[in-house]
C-alpha positions in Angstrom: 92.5 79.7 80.4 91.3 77.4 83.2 93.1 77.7 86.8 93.1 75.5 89.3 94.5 76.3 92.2 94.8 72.7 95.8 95.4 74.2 99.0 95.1 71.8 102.0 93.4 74.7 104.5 92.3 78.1 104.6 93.5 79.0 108.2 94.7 82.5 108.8 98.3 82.8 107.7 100.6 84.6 104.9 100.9 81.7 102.2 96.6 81.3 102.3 96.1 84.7 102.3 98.9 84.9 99.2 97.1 82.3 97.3 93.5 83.8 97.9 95.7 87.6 96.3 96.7 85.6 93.6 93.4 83.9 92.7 91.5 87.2 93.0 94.5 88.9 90.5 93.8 85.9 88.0 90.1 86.0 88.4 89.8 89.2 87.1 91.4 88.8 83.6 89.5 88.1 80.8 88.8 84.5 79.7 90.0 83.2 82.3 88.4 80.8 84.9 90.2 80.1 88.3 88.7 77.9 91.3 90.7 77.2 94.4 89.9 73.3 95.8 90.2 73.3 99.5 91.1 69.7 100.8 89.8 70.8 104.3 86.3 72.2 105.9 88.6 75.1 107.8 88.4 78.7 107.0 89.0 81.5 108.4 88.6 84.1 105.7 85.3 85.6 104.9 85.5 84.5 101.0 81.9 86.3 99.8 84.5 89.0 98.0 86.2 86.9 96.3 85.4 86.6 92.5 86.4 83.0 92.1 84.8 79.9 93.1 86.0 78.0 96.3 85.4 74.3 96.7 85.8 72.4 99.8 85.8 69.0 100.0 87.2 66.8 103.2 89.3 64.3 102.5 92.1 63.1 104.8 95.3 63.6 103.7 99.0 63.4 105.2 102.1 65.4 104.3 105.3 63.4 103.2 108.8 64.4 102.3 
């Protein structure tokens, strides 16, 4: 199984730090394949633990409701 995972930053904060849990919980199953894409150059998490792959790619985008 292939997961993809769009977040639009890694700053500090609960939900990024819930999605990072999640990824690393996912990664770890067998035949499964999880990336995050990152739609932002910010981090602030030290992601050379992490089993998955990270992307970032910066791109402006704009939150509607």
């Amino acid at each position: 199984m292939k997961i993809l995972h769009i977040i639009p930053t890694l700053n500090k904060g609960g939900a990024e730090k819930l999605v990072l849990d999640i990824c690393e919980e996912l990664s770890v199953r067998p035949n499964t394949e999880v990336k995050l894409l990152v739609l932002s150059a910010e981090n602030t998490f030290e992601l050379s633990r992490y089993l998955f792959e990270t992307k970032f790619i910066k791109i402006k985008f704009q939150f509607n409701i």
